[in-house]
TORPA-4810 file (N, C-alpha, C, O; in nm, 3 decimals):
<nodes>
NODE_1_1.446_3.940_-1.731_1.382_3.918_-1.602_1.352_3.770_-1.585_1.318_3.697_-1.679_X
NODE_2_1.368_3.731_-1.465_1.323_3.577_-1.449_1.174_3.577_-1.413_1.100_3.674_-1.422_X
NODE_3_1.131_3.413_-1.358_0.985_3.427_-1.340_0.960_3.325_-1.227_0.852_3.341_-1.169_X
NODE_4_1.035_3.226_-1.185_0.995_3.148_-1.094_1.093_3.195_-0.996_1.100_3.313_-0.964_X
NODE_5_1.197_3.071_-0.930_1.269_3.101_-0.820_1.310_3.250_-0.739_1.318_3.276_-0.619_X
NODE_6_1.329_3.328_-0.854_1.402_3.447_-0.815_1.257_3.546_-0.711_1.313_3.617_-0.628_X
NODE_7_1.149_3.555_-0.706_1.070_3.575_-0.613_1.071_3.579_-0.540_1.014_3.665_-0.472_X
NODE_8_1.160_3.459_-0.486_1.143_3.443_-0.329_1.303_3.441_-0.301_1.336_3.419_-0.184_X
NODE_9_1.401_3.462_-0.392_1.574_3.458_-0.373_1.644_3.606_-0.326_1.616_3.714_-0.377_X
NODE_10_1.723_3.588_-0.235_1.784_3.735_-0.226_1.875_3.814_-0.373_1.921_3.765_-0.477_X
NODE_11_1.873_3.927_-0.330_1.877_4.025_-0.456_2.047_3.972_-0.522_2.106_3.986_-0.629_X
NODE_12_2.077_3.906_-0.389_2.247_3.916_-0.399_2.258_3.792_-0.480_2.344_3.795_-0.568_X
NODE_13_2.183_3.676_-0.469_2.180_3.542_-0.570_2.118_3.557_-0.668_2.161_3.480_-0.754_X
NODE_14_2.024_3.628_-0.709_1.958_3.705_-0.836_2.104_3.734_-0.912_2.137_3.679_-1.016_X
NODE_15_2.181_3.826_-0.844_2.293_3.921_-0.947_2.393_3.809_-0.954_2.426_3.783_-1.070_X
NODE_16_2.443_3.745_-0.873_2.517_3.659_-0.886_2.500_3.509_-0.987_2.597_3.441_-1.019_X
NODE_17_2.372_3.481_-1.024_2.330_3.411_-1.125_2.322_3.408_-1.242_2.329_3.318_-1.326_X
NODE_18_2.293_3.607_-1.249_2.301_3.666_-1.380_2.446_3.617_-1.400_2.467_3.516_-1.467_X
NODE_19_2.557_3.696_-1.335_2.691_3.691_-1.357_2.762_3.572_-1.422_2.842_3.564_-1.515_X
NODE_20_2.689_3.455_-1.317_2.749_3.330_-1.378_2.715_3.252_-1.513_2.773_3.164_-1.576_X
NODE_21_2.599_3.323_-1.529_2.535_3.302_-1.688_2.617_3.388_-1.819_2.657_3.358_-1.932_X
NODE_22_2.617_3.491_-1.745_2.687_3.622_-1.835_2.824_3.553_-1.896_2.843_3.546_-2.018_X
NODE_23_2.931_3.497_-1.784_3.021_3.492_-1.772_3.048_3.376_-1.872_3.124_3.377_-1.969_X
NODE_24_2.957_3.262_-1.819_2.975_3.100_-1.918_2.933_3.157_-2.089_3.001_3.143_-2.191_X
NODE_25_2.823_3.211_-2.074_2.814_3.276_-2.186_2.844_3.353_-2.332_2.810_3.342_-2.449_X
NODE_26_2.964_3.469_-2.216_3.081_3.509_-2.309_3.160_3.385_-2.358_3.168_3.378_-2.481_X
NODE_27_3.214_3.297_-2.295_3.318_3.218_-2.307_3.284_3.065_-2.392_3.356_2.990_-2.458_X
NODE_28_3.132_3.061_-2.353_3.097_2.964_-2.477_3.085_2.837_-2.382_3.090_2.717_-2.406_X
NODE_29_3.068_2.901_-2.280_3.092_2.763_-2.160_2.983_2.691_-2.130_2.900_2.775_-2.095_X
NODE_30_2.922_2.559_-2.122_2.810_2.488_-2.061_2.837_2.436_-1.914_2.950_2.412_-1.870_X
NODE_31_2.715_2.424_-1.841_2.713_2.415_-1.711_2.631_2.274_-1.671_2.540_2.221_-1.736_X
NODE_32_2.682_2.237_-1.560_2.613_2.054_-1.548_2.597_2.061_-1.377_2.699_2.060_-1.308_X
NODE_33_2.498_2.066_-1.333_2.510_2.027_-1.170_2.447_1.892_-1.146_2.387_1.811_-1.217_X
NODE_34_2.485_1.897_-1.023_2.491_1.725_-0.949_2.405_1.762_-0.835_2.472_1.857_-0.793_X
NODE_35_2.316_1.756_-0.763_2.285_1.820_-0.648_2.158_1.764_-0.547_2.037_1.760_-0.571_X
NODE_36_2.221_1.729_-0.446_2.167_1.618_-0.318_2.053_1.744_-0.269_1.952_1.794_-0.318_X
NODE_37_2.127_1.759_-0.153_2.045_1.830_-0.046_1.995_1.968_-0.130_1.962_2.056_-0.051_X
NODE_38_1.986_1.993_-0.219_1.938_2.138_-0.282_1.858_2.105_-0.381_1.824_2.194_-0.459_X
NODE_39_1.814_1.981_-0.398_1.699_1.922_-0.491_1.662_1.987_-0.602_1.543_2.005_-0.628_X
NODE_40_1.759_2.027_-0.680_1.763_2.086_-0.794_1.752_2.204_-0.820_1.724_2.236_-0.935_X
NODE_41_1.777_2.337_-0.682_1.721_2.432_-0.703_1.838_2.554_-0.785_1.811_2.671_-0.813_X
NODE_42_1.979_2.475_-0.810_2.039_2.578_-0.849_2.030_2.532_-0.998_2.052_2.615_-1.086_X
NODE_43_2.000_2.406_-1.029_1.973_2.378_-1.221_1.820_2.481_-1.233_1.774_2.530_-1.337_X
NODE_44_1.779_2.489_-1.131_1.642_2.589_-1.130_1.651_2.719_-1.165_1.589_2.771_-1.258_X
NODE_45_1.760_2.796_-1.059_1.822_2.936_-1.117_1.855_2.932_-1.227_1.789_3.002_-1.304_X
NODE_46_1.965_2.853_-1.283_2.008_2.870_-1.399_1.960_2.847_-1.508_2.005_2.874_-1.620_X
NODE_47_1.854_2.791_-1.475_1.733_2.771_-1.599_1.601_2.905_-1.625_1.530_2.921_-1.725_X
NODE_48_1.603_2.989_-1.494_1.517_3.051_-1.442_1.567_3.213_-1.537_1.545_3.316_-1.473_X
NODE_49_1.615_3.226_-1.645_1.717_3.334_-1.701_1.656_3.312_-1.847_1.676_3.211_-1.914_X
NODE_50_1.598_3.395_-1.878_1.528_3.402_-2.054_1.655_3.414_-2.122_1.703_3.518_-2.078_X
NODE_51_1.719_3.374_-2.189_1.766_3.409_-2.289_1.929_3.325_-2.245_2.036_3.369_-2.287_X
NODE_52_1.921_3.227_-2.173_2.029_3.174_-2.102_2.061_3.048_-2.104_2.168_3.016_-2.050_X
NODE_53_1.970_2.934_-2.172_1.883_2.834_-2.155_2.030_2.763_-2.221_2.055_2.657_-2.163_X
NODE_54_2.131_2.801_-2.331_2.206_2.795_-2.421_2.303_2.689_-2.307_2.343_2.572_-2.314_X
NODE_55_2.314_2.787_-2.214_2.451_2.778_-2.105_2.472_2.697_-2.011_2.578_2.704_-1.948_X
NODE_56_2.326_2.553_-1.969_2.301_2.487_-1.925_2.256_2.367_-1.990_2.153_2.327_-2.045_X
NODE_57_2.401_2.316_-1.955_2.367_2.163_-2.031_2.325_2.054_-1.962_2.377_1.954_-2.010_X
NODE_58_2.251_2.029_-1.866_2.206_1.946_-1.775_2.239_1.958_-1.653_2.327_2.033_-1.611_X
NODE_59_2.146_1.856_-1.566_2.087_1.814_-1.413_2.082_1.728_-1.329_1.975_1.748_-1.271_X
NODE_60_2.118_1.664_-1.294_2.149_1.560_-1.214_2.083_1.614_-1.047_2.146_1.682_-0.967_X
NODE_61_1.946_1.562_-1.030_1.919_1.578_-0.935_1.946_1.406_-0.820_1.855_1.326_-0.841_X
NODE_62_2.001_1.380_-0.765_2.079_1.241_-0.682_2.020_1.204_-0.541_2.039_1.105_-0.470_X
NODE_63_1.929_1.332_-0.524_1.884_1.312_-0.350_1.913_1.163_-0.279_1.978_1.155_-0.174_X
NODE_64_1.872_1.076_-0.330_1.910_0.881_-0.295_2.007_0.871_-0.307_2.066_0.925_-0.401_X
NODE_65_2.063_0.802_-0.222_2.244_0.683_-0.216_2.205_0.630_-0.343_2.285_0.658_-0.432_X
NODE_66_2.071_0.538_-0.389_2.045_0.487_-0.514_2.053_0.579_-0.624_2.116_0.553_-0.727_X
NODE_67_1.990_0.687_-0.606_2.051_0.759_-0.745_2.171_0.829_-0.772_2.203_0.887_-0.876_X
NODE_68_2.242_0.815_-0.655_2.394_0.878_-0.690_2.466_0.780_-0.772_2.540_0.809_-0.866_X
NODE_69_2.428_0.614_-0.714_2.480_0.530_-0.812_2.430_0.515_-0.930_2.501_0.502_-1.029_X
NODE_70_2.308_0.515_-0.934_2.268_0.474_-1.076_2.262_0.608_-1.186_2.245_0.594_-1.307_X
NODE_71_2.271_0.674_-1.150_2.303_0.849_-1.196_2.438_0.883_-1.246_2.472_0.933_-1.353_X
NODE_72_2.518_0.837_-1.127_2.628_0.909_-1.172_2.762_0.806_-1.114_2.881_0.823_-1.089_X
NODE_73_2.666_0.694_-1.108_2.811_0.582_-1.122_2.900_0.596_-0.994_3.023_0.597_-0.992_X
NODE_74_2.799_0.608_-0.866_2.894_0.610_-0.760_2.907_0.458_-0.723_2.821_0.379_-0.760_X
NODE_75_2.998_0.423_-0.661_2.981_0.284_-0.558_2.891_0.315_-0.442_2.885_0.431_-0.403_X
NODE_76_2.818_0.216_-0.380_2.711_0.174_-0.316_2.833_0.154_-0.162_2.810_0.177_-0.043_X
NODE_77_2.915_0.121_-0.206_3.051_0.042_-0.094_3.097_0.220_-0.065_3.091_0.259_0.051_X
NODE_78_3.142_0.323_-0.177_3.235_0.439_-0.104_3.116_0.480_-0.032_3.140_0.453_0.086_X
NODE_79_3.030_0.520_-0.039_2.902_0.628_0.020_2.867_0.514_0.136_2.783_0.573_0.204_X
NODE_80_2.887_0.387_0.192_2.857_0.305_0.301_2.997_0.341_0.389_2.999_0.355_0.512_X
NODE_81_3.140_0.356_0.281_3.224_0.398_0.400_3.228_0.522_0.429_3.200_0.546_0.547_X
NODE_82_3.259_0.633_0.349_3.250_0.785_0.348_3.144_0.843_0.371_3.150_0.966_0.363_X
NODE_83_3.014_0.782_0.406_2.892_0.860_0.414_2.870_0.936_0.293_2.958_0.976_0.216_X
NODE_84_2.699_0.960_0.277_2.684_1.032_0.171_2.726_1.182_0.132_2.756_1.245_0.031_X
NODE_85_2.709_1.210_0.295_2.773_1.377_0.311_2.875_1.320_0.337_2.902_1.253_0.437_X
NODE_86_2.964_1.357_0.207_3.153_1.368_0.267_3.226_1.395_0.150_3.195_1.369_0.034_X
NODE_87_3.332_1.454_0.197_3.445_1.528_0.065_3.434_1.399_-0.077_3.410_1.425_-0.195_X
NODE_88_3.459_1.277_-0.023_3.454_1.170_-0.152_3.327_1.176_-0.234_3.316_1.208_-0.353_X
NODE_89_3.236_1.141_-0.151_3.107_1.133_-0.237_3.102_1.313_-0.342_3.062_1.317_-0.459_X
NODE_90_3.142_1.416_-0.276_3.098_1.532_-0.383_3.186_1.496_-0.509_3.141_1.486_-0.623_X
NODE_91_3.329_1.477_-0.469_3.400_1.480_-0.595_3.373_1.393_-0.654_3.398_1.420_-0.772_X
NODE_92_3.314_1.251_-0.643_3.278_1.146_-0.713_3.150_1.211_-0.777_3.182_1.232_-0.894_X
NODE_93_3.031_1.249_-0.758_2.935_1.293_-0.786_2.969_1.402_-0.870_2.889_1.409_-0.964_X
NODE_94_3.075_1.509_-0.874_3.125_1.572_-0.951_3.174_1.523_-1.076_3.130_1.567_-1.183_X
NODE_95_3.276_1.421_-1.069_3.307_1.301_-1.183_3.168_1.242_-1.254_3.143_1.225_-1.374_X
NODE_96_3.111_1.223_-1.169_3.010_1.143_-1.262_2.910_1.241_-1.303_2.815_1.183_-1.355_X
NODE_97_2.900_1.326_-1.300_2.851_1.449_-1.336_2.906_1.523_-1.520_2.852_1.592_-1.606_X
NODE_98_2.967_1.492_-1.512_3.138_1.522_-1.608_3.151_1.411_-1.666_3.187_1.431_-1.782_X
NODE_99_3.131_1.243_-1.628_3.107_1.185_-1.714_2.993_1.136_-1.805_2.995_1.083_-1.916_X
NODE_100_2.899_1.170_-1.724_2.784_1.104_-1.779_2.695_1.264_-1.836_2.585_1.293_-1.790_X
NODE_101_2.758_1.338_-1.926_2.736_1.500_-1.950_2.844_1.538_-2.067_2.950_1.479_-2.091_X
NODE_102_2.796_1.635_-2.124_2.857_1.705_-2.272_2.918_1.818_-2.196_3.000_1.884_-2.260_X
NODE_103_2.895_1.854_-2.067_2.931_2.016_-2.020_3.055_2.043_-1.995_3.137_1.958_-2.026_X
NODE_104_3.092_2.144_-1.943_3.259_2.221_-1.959_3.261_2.223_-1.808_3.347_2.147_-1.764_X
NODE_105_3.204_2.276_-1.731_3.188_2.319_-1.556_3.103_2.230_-1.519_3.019_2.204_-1.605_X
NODE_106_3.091_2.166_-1.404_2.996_2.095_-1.294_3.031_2.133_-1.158_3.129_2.193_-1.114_X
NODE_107_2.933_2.085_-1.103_2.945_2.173_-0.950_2.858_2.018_-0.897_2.769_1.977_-0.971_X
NODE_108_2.889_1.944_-0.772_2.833_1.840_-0.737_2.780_1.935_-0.560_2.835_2.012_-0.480_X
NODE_109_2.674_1.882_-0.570_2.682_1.955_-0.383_2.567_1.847_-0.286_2.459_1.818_-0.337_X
NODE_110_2.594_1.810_-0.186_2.599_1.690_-0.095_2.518_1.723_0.001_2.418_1.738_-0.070_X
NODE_111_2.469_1.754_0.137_2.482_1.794_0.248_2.378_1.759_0.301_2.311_1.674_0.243_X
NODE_112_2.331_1.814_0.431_2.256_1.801_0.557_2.147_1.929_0.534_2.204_2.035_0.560_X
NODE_113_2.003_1.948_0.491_1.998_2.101_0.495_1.874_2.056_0.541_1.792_2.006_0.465_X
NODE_114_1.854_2.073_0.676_1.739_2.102_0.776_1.824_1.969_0.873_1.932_1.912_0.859_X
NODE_115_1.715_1.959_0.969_1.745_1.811_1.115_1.810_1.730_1.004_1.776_1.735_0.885_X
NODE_116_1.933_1.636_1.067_2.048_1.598_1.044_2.000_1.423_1.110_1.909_1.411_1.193_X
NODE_117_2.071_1.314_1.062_2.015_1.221_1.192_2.129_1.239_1.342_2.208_1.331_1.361_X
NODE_118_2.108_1.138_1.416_2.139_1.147_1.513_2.333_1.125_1.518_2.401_1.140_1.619_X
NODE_119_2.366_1.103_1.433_2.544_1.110_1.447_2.572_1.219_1.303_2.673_1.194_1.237_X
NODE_120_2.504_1.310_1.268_2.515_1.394_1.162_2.515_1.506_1.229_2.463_1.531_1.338_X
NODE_121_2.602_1.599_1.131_2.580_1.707_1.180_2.535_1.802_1.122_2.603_1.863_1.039_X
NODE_122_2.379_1.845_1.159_2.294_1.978_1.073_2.334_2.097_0.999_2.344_2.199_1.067_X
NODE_123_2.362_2.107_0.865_2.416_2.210_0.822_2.524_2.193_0.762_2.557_2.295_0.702_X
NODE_124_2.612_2.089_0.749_2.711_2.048_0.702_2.697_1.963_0.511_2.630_1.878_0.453_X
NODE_125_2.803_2.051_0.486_2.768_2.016_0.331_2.907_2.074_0.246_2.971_2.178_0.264_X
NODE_126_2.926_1.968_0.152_3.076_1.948_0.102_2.988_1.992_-0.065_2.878_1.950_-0.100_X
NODE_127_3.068_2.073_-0.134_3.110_2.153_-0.253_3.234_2.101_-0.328_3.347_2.122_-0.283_X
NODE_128_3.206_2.012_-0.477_3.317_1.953_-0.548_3.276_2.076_-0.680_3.161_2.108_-0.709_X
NODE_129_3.412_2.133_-0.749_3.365_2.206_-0.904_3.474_2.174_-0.987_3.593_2.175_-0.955_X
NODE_130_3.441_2.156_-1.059_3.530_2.195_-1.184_3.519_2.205_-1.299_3.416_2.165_-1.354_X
NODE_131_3.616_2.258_-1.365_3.613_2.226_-1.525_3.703_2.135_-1.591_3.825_2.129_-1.581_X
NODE_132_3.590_2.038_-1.689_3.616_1.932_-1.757_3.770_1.932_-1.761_3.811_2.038_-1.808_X
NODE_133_3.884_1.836_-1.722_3.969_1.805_-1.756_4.093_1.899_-1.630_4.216_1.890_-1.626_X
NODE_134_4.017_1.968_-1.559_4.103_2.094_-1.436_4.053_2.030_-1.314_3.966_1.946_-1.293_X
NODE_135_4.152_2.107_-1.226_4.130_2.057_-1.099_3.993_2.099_-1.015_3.919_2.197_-1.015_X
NODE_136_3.998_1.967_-0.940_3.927_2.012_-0.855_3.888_2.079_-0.739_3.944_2.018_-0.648_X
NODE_137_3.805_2.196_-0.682_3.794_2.281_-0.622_3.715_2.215_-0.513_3.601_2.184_-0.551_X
NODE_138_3.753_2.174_-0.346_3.667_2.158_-0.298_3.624_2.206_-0.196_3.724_2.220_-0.127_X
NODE_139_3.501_2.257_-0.115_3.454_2.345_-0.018_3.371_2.249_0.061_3.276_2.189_0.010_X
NODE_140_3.419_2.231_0.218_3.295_2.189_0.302_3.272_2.310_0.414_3.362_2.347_0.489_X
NODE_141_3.148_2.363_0.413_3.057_2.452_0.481_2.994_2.380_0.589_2.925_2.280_0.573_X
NODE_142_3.027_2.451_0.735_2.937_2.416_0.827_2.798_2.517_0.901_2.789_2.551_1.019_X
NODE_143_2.703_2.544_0.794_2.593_2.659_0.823_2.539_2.604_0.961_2.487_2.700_1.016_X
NODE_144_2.529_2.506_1.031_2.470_2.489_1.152_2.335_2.477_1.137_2.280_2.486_1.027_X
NODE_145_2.274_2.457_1.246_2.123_2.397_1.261_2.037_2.512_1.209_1.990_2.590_1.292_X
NODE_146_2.015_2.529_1.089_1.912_2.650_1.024_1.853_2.544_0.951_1.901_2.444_0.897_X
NODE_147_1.688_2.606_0.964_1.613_2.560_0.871_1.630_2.517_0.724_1.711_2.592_0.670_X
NODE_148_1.565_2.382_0.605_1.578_2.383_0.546_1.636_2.478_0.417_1.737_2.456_0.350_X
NODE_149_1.539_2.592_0.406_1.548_2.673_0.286_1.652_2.759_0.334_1.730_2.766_0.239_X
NODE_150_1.704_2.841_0.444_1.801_2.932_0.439_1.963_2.855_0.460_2.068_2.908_0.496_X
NODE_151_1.932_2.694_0.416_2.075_2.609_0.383_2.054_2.605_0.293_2.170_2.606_0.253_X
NODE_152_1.966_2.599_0.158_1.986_2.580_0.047_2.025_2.745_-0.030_2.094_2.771_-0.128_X
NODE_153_1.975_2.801_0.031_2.013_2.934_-0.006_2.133_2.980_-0.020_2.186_3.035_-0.116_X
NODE_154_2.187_2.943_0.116_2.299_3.013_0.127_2.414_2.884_0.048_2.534_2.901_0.025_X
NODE_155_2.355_2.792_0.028_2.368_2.723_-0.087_2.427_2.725_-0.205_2.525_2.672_-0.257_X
NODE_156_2.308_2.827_-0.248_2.338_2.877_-0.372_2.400_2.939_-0.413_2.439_2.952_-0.529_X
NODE_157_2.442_3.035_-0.235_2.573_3.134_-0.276_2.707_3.104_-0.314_2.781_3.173_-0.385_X
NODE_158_2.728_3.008_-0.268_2.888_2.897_-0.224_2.868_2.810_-0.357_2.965_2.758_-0.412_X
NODE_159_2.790_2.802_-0.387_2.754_2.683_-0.543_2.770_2.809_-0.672_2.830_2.761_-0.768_X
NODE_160_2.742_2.914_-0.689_2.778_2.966_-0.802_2.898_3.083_-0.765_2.897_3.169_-0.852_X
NODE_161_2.942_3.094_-0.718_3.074_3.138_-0.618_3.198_3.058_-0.699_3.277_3.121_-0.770_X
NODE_162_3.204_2.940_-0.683_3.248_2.809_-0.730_3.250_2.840_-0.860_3.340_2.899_-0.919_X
NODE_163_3.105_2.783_-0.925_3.120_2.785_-1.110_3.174_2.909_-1.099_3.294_2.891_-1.078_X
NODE_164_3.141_3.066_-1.104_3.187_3.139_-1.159_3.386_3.142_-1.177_3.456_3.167_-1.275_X
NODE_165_3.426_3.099_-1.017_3.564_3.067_-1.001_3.584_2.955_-1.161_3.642_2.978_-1.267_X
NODE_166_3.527_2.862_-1.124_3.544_2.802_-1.249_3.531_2.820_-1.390_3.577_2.733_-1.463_X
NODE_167_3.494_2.884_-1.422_3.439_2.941_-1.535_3.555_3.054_-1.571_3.626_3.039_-1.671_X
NODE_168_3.566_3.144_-1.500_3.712_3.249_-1.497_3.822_3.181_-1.480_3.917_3.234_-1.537_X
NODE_169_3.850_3.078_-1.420_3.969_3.053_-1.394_4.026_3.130_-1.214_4.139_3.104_-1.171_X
NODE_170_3.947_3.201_-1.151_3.986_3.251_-1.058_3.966_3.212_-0.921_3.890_3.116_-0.927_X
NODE_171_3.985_3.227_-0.842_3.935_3.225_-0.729_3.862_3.280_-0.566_3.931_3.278_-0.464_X
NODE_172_3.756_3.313_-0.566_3.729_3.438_-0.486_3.709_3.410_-0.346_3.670_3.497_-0.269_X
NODE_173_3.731_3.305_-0.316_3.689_3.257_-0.154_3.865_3.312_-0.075_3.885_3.297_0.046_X
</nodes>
């Protein structure tokens, strides 16, 4: 049983967390996230699992343009041309996730989750995964103008959706 996050998480990201733990688990796999607009809440799930703690090898929480660079070794110059929300910055943040980490899977995730500024668009958020040395998997989601927490949520669904793809080798989207 967990004890923090899962309280307030739907039943369907509960089972789906288990799974992705279960899964890295069998296989001996460690897990590394990178994660902007979700302020650490899926290194939270996956930490949030008694007996799981094994399967998570670090966190990279980046919310700042400054800590994406000094974190995870982005340029200051790509995230001024590509914006911070954008396909480059996840997979870079993914890389540096993977480099600056012992883990097998990383998942980098970027986005907009609540009011957006004024040339942004609310709800929009790019998904980089992979495993160490495999390609990369990338997903941009446009959830639209919803409140903070039901973008990070649904978040979470599309973020371990991903690892588990990664982790199996499969693909379920």
């Amino acid at each position: 049983m967990t004890e923090t996050l899962f309280a307030t998480m739907p039943a369907d990201v509960e089972a789906l967390t288990h799974a992705v733990l279960d899964c890295a688990a069998a296989q001996g796999t460690t897990l590394v996230t990178a994660e902007s607009c979700t302020g650490g809440m899926l290194a939270s799930l996956l930490t949030d699992v008694d007996g799981a703690g094994h399967v998570f090898e670090r966190g990279f929480v980046t919310y700042s343009e400054q800590a994406k660079c000094e974190l995870l070794g982005l340029s200051q110059v790509m995230i001024d041309d590509c914006g911070a929300v954008s396909e480059p910055v996840a997979r870079a943040m993914l890389i540096g996730a993977l480099a600056h980490s012992q883990g097998d899977v990383a998942i980098a995730i970027t986005g907009f989750a609540g009011p957006a500024g004024p040339d942004d668009e609310a709800g929009l958020v790019h998904f980089a995964c992979a495993r160490r040395g495999g390609p990369v998997e990338h997903r941009e989601v446009h959830l639209g103008p919803l409140p903070r927490g039901p973008v990070r949520i649904a978040c979470m669904r599309i973020a371990l959706d991903m690892l588990k793809d990664a982790i199996t080798g499969s693909k379920s989207s």
